[in-house]
DRENDO-1510 file (C-alpha; in Angstrom, 1 decimal, always signed):
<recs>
REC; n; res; u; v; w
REC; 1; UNK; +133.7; -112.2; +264.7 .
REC; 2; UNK; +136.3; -115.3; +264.7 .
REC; 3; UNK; +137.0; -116.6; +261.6 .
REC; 4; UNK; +136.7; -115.5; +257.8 .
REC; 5; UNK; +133.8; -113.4; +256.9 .
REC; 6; UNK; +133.3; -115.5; +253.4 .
REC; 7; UNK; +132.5; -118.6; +255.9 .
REC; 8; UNK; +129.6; -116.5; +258.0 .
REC; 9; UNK; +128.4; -114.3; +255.1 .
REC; 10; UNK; +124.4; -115.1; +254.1 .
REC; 11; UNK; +125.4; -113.3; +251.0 .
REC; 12; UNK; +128.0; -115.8; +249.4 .
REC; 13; UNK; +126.5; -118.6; +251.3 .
REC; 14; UNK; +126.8; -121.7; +248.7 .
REC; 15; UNK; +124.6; -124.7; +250.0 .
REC; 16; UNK; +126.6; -126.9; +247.2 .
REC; 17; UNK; +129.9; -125.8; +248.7 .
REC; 18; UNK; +130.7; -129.2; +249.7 .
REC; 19; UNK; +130.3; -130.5; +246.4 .
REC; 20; UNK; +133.2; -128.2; +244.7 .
REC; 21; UNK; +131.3; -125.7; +243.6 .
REC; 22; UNK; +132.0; -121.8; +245.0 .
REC; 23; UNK; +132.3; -118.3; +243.3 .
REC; 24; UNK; +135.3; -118.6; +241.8 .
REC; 25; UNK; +134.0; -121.9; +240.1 .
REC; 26; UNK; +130.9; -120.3; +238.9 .
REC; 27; UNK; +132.9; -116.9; +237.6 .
REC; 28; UNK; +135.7; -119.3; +235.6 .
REC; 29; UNK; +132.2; -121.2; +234.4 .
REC; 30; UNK; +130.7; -117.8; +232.8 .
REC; 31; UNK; +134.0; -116.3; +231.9 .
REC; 32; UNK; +134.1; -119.1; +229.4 .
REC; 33; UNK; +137.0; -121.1; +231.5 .
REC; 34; UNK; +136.9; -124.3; +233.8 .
REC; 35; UNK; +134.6; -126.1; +231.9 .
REC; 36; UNK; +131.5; -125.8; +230.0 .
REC; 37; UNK; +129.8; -122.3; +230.3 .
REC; 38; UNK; +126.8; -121.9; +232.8 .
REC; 39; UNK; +124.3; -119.0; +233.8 .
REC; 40; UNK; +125.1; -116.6; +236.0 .
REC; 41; UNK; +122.5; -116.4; +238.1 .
REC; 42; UNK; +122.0; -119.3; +240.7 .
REC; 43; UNK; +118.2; -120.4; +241.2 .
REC; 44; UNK; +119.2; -121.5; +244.1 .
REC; 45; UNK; +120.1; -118.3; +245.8 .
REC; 46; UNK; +119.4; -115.0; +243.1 .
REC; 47; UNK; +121.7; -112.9; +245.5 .
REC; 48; UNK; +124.4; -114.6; +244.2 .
REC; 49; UNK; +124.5; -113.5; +240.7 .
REC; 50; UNK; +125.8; -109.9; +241.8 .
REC; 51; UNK; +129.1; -110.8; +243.5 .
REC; 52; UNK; +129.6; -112.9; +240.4 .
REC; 53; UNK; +129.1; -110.2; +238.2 .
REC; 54; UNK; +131.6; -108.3; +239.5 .
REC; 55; UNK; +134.1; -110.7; +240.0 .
REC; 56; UNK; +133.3; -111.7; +236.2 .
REC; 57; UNK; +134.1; -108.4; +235.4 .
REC; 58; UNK; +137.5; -108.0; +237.0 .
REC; 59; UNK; +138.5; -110.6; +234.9 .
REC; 60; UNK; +141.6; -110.1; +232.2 .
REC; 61; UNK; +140.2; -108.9; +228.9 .
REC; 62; UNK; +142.5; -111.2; +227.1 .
REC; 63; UNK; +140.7; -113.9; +228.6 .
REC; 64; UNK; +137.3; -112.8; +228.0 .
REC; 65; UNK; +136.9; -110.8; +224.5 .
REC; 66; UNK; +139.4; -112.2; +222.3 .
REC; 67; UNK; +139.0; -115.2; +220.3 .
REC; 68; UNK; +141.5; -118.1; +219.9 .
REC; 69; UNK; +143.5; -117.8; +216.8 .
REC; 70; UNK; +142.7; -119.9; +213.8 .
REC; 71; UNK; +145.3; -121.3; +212.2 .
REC; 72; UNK; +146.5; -120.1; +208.6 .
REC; 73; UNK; +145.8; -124.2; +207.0 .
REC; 74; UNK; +142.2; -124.5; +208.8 .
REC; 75; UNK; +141.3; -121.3; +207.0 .
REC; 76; UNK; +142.8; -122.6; +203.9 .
REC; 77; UNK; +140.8; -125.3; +204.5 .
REC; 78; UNK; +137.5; -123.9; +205.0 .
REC; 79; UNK; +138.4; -121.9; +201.8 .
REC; 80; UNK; +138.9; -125.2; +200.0 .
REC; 81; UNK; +135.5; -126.9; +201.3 .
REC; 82; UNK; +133.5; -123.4; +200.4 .
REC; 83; UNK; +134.7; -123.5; +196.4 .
REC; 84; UNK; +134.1; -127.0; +196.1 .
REC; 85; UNK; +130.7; -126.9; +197.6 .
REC; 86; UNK; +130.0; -124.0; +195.5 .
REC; 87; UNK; +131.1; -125.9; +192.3 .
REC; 88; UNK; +129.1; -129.0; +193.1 .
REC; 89; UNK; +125.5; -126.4; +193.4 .
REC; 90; UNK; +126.5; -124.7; +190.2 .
REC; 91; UNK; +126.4; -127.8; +188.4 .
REC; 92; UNK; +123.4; -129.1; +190.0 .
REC; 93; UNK; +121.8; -125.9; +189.0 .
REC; 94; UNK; +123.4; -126.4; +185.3 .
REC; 95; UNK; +122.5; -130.1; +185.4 .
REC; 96; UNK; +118.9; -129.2; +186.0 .
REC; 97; UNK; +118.9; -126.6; +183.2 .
REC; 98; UNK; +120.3; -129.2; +180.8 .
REC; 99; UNK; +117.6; -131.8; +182.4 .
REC; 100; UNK; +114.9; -129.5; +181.8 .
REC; 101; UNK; +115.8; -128.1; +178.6 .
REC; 102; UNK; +116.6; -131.7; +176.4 .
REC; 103; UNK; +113.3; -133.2; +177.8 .
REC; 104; UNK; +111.0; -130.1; +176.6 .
REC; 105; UNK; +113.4; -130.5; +173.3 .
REC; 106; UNK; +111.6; -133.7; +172.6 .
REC; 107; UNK; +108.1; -131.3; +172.5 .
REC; 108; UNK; +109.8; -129.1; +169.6 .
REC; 109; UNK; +107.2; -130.5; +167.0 .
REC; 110; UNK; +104.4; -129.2; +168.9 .
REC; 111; UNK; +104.8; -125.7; +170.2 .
REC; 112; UNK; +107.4; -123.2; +169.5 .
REC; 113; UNK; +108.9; -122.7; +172.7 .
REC; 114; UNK; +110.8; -126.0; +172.7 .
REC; 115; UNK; +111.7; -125.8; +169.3 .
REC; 116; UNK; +114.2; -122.4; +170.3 .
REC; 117; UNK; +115.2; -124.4; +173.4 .
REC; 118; UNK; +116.4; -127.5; +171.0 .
REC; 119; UNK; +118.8; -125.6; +169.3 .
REC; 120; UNK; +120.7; -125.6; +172.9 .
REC; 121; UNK; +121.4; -128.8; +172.4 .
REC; 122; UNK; +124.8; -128.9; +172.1 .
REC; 123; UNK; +125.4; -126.9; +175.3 .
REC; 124; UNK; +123.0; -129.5; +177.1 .
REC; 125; UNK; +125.1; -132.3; +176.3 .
REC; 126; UNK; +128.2; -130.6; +177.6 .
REC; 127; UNK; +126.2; -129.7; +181.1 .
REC; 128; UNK; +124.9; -133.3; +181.2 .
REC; 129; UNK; +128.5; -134.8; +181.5 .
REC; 130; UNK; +129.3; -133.7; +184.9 .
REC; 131; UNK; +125.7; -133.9; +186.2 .
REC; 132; UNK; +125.5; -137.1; +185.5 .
REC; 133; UNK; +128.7; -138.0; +186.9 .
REC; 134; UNK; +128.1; -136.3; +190.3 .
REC; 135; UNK; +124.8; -137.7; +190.3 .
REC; 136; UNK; +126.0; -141.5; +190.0 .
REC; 137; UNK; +129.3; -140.0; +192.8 .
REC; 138; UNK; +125.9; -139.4; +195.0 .
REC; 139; UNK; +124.3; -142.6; +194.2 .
REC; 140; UNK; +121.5; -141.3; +192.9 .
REC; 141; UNK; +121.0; -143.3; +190.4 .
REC; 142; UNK; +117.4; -142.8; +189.3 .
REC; 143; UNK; +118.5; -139.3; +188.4 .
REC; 144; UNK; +122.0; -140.5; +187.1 .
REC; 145; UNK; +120.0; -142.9; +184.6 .
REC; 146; UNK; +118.0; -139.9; +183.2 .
REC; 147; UNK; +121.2; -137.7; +182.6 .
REC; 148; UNK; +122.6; -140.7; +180.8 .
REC; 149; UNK; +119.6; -141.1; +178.3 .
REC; 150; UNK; +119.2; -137.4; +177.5 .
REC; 151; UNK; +122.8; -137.4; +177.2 .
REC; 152; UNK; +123.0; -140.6; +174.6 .
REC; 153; UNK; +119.6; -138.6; +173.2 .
REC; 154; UNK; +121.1; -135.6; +172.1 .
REC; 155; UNK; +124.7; -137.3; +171.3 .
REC; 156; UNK; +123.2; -139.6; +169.1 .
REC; 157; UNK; +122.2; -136.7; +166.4 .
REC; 158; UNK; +125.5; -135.4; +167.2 .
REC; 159; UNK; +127.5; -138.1; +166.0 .
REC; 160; UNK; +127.3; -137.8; +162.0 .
REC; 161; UNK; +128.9; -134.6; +162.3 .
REC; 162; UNK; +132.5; -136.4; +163.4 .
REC; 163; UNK; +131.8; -139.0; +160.6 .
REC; 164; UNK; +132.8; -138.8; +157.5 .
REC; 165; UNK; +129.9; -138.0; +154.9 .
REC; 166; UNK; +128.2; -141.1; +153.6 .
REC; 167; UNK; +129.5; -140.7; +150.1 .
REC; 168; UNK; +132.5; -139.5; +151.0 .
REC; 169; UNK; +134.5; -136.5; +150.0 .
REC; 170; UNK; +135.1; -135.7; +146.3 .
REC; 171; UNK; +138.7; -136.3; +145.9 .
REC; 172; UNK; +139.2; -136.4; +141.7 .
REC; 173; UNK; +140.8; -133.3; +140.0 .
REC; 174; UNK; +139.1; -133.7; +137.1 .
REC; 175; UNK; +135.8; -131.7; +138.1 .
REC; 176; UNK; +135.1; -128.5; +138.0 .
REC; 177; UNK; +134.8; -127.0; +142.0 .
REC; 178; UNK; +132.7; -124.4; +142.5 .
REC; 179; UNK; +132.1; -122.3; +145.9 .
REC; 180; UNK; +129.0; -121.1; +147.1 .
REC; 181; UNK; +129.3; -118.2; +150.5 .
REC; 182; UNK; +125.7; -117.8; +152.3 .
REC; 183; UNK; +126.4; -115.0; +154.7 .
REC; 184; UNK; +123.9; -112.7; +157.0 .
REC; 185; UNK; +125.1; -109.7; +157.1 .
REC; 186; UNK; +123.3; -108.2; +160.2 .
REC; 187; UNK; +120.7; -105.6; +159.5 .
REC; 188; UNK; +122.5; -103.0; +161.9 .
REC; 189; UNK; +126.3; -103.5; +160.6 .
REC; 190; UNK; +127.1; -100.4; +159.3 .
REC; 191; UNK; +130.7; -101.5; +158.5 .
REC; 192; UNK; +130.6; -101.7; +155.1 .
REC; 193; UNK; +133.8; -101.4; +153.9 .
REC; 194; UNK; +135.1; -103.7; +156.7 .
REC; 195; UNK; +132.5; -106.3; +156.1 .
REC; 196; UNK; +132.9; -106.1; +152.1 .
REC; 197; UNK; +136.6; -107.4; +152.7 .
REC; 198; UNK; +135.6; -109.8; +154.4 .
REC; 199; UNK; +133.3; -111.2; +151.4 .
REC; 200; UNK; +135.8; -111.2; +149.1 .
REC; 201; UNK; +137.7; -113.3; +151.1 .
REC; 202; UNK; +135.6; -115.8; +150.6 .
REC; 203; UNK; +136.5; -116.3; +147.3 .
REC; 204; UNK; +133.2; -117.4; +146.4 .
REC; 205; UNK; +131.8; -118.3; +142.7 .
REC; 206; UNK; +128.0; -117.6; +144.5 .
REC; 207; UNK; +127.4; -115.5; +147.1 .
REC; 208; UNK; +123.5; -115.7; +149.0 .
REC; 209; UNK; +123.8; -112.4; +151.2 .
REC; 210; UNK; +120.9; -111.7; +154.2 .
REC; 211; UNK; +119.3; -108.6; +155.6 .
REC; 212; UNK; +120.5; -106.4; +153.2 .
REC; 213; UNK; +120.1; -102.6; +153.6 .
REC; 214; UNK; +119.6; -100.2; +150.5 .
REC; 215; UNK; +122.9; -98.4; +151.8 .
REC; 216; UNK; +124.5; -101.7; +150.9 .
REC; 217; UNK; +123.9; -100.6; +146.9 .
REC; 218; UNK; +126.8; -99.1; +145.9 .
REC; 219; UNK; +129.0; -101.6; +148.0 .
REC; 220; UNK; +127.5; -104.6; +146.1 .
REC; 221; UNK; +127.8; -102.3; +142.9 .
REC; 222; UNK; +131.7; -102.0; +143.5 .
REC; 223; UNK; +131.8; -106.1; +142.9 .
REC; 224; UNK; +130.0; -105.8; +139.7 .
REC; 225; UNK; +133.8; -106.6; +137.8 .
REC; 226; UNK; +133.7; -110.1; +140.2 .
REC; 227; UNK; +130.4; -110.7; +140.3 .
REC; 228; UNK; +129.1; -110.0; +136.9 .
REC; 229; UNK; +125.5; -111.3; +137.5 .
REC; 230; UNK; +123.5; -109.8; +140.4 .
REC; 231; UNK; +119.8; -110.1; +141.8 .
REC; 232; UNK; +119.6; -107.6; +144.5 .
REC; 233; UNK; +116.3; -106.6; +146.8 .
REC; 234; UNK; +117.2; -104.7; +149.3 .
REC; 235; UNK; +114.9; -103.8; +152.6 .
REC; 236; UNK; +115.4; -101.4; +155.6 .
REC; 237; UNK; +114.5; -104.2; +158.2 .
REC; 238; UNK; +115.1; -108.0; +157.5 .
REC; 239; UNK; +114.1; -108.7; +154.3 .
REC; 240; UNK; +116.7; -107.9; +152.1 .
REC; 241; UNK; +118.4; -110.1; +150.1 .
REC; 242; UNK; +121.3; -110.2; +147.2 .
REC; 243; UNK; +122.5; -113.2; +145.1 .
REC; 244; UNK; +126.0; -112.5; +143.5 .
REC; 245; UNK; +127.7; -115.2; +140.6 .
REC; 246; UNK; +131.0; -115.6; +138.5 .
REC; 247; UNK; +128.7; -117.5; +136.4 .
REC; 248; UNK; +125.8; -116.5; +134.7 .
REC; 249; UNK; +122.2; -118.5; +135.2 .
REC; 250; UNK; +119.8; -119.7; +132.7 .
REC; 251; UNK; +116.9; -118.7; +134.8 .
REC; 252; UNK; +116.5; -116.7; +138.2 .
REC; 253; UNK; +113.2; -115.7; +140.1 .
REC; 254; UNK; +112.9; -114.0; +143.3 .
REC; 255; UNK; +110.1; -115.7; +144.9 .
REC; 256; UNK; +107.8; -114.0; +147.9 .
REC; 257; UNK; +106.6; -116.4; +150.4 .
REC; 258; UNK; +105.8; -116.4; +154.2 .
REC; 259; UNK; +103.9; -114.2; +156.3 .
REC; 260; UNK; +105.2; -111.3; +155.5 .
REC; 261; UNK; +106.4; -111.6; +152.0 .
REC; 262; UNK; +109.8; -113.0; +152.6 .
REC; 263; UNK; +112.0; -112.8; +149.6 .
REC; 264; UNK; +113.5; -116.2; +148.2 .
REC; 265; UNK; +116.0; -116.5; +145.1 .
REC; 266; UNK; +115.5; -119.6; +142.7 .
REC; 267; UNK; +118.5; -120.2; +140.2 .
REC; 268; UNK; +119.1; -121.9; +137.5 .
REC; 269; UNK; +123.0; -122.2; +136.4 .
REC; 270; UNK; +124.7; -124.2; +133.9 .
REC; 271; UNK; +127.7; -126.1; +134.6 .
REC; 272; UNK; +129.3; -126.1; +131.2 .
REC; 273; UNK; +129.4; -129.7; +131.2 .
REC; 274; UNK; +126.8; -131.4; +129.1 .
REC; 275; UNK; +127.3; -134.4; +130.8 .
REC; 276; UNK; +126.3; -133.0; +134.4 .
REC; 277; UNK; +123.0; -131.4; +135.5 .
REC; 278; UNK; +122.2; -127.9; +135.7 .
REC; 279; UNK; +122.9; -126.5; +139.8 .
REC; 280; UNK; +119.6; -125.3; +140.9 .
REC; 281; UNK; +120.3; -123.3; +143.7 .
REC; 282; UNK; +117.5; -121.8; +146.0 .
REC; 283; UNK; +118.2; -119.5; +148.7 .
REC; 284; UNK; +115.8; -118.1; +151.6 .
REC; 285; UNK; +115.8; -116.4; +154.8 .
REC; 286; UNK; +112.9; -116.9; +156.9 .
REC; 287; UNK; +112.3; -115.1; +159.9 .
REC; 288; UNK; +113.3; -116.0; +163.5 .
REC; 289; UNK; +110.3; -118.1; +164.9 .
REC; 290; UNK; +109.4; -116.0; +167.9 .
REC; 291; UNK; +105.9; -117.0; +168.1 .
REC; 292; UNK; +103.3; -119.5; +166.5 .
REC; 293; UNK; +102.8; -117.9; +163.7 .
REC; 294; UNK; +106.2; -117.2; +162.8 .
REC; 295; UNK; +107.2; -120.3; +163.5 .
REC; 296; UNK; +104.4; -121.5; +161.0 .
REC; 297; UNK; +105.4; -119.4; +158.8 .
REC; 298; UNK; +109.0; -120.5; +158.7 .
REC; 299; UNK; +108.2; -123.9; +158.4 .
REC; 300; UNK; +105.9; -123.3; +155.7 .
REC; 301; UNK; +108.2; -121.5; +153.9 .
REC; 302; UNK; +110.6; -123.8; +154.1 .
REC; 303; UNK; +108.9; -126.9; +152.9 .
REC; 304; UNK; +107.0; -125.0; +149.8 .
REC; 305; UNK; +110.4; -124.3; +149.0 .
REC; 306; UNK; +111.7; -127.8; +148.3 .
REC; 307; UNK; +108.5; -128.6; +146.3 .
REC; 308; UNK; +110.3; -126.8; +143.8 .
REC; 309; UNK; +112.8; -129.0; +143.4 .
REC; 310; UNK; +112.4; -131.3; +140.3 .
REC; 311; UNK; +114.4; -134.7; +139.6 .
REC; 312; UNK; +117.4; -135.1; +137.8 .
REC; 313; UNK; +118.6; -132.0; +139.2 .
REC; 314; UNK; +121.6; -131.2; +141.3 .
REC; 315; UNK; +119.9; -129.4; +143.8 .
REC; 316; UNK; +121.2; -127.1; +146.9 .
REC; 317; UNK; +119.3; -125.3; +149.3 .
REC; 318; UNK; +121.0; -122.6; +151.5 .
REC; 319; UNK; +120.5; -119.7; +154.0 .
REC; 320; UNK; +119.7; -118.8; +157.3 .
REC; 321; UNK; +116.4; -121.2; +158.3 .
REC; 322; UNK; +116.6; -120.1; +161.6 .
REC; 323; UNK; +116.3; -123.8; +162.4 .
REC; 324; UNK; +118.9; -125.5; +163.9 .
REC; 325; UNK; +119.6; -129.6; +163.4 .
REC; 326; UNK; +118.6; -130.6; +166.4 .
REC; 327; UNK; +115.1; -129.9; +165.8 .
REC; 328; UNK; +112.5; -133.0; +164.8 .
REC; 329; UNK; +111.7; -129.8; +162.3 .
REC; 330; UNK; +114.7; -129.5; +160.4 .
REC; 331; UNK; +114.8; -134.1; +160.2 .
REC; 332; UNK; +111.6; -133.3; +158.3 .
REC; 333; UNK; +112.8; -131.0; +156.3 .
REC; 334; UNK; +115.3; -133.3; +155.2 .
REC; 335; UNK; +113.4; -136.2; +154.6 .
REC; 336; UNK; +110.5; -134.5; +152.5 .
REC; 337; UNK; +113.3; -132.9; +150.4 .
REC; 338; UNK; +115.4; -135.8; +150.3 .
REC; 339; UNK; +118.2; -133.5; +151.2 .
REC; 340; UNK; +121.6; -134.4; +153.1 .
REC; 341; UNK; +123.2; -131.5; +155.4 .
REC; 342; UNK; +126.2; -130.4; +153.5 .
REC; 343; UNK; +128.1; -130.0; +157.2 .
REC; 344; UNK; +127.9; -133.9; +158.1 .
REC; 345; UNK; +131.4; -135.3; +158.8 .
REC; 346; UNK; +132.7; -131.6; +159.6 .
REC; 347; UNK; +132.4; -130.7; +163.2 .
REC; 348; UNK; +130.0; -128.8; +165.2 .
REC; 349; UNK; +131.2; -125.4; +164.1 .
REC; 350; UNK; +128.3; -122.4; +165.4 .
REC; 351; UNK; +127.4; -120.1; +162.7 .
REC; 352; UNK; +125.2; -117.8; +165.0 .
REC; 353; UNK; +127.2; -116.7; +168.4 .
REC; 354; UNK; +124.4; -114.3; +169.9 .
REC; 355; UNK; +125.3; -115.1; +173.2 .
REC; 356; UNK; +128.9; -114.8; +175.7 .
REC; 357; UNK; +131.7; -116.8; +174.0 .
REC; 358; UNK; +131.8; -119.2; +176.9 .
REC; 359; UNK; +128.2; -120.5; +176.4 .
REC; 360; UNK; +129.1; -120.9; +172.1 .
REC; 361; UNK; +126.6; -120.4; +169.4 .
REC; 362; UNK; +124.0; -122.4; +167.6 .
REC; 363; UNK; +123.7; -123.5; +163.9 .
REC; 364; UNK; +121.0; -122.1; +161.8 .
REC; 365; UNK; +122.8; -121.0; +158.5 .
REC; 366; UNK; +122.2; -124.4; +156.5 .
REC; 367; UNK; +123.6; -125.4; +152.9 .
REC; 368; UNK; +121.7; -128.8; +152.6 .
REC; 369; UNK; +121.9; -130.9; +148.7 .
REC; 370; UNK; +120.6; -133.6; +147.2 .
REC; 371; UNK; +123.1; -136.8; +146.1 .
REC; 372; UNK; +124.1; -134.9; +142.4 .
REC; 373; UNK; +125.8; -132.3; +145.0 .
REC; 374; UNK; +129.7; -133.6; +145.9 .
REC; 375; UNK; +131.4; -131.9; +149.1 .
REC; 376; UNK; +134.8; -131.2; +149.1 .
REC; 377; UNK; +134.7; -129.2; +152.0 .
REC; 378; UNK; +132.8; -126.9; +154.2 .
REC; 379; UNK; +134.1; -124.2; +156.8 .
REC; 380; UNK; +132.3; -121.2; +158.4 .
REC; 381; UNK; +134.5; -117.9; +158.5 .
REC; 382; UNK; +134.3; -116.0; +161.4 .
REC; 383; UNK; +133.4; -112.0; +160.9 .
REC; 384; UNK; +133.7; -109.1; +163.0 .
REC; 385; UNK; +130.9; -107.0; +162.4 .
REC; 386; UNK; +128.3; -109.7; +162.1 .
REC; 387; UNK; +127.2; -112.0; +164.7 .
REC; 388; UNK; +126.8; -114.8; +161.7 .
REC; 389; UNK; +129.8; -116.3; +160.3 .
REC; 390; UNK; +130.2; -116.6; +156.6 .
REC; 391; UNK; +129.3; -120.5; +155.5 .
REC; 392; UNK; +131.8; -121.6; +152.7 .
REC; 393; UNK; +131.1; -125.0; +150.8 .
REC; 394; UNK; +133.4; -126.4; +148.0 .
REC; 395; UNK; +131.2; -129.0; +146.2 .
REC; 396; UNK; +131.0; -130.2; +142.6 .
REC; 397; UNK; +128.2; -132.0; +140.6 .
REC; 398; UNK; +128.2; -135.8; +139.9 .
REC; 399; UNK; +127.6; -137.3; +136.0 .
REC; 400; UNK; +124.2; -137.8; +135.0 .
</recs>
């Protein structure tokens, strides 16, 4: 035959030769060259697909299998894009948490289950700040204006903390100062000796210790020169308590209330100065309000408490309530005792850090008085061996 056999071939016939299109065309096309990729096989004519195949398959591996290059700043880039997208779900995710957890909050007076999630408040507000922010960023404002309330909600019994106290800080040197240390020891702290140290350098005149062990005895026995005057009830699970004074009392009563008996120390102590009240100092521990009836019991406890309290006295109530201030519980507290928190006007400082550092710790050791009661300064001292740390106020007691 005349002529190429490609042009008289039935096998590679193309009807759309005319148009452009031919083998070659078609094997660039599935190679992934000359354009957009197509299917091999032709509908047209199903022959066709076999020739292409192999012609496919002579073609240069460099062409075929390996992928462009991507360049070092697109990667970078990508990289970029991936870490903030990640950042912007984690706070949406912590955003919600905090969104979730001030609105039950408001429920704390009616179950018990809000009431532990209120005393998160703190890290709330933190987590509302950004959530808020990328929320209005989105224009989302509906959920913008909610982060805003529960944010001004839970800053708003935040703020007397950073003020100063509403009568002011004692500043004559005239008065006699006394210090009162309420510390939890932790019921499985078996570092005595180490702990012990760290009692004494609190320098306290009283000293209300928590969850005291009977291997704690001879410890507390080895203060006996600096603290004189002792009421000690020890207990091999929560229960035990010690009060310690430089001082000694007119009257002292250990009291048992709550559910299970809870231990509570009632003092009465002279100042030495006819012209000021006696202190009357009550201290109490209740148990962590995991449950109803714990949590009734705490409250109960609490409040029967401060019926003790008579007028004319200078009056202080200290320990660990296992309450913190952001709870409506604790605001009623206050305002049945007529008692002022003895922290106001001196920061948010945690005295319980159960959980990682990076999340911070709640407040539920308490020193709260009544106006006979004048601050002179509060701090909590951080321990080692105790996941409380030890509350320290200087206070002294107004004229009749």
């Amino acid at each position: 035959m005349r002529g190429s056999g490609y042009r008289t071939s039935s096998h590679f016939h193309c009807p759309r030769r005319q148009t452009g299109c031919g083998p070659l065309k078609d094997v660039l096309a599935v190679s992934g060259f000359g354009g957009s990729r197509v299917a091999a096989t032709n509908s047209a004519n199903p022959s066709f697909s076999i020739p292409i195949l192999k012609l496919s398959m002579i073609s240069s591996p460099s062409e075929t299998s390996q992928p462009e290059p991507q360049p070092a700043g697109s990667l970078a880039a990508r990289a970029r894009i991936q870490g903030a997208m990640f950042l912007f779900r984690l706070i949406r995710l912590l955003g919600a948490l905090a969104v979730v957890g001030s609105v039950l909050g408001l429920l704390a007076p009616f179950h018990w289950i809000p009431d532990i999630i209120s005393q998160l408040s703190v890290q709330f507000t933190f987590l509302l700040v950004p959530a808020a922010a990328m929320a209005w960023w989105q224009q989302r404002m509906w959920l913008s204006l909610l982060c805003f309330l529960l944010l001004g909600w839970n800053g708003a019994k935040m703020v007397p903390y950073f003020q100063d106290p509403a009568d002011g800080l004692e500043t004559r040197r005239d008065v006699v100062v006394f210090r009162l240390a309420v510390f939890n020891v932790l019921r499985t702290n078996e570092q005595f000796a180490a702990t012990l140290d760290s009692i004494r350098s609190a320098d306290a005149d009283f000293l209300y210790l928590m969850e005291v062990q009977p291997a704690w005895k001879p410890y507390l026995e080895s203060l006996r020169e600096e603290y004189p005057y002792q009421e000690v009830r020890t207990d091999p699970e929560y229960l035990g308590v010690a009060f310690l004074s430089k001082r000694p009392w007119r009257q002292i009563e250990v009291i048992d209330l709550g559910y299970v008996s809870n231990p509570s120390i009632d003092a009465r102590i002279p100042t030495g100065d006819t012209s000021r009240p006696d202190l009357r100092l009550i201290a109490t521990h209740p148990l962590p309000p995991f449950g109803e009836l714990l949590t009734s019991s705490r409250d109960e406890q609490l409040l029967t408490l401060i019926e003790r309290f008579q007028d004319g006295e200078a009056q202080l109530l200290c320990g660990d309530f296992n309450l913190s201030p952001w709870s409506p519980r604790f605001d009623r507290l206050c305002r049945q005792g007529a008692l002022i928190d003895a922290s106001l006007g001196f920061g948010l400082t945690p005295t319980l850090i159960p959980l990682p550092t990076i999340l911070g710790g709640i407040k539920v050791d308490h020193v709260l008085r009544n106006d006979s009661i004048r601050v002179h300064d509060y701090k909590v001292i951080p321990t080692r061996h105790s996941d409380h740390g030890i509350v320290v106020l200087d206070f002294s007691i107004a004229p009749r």
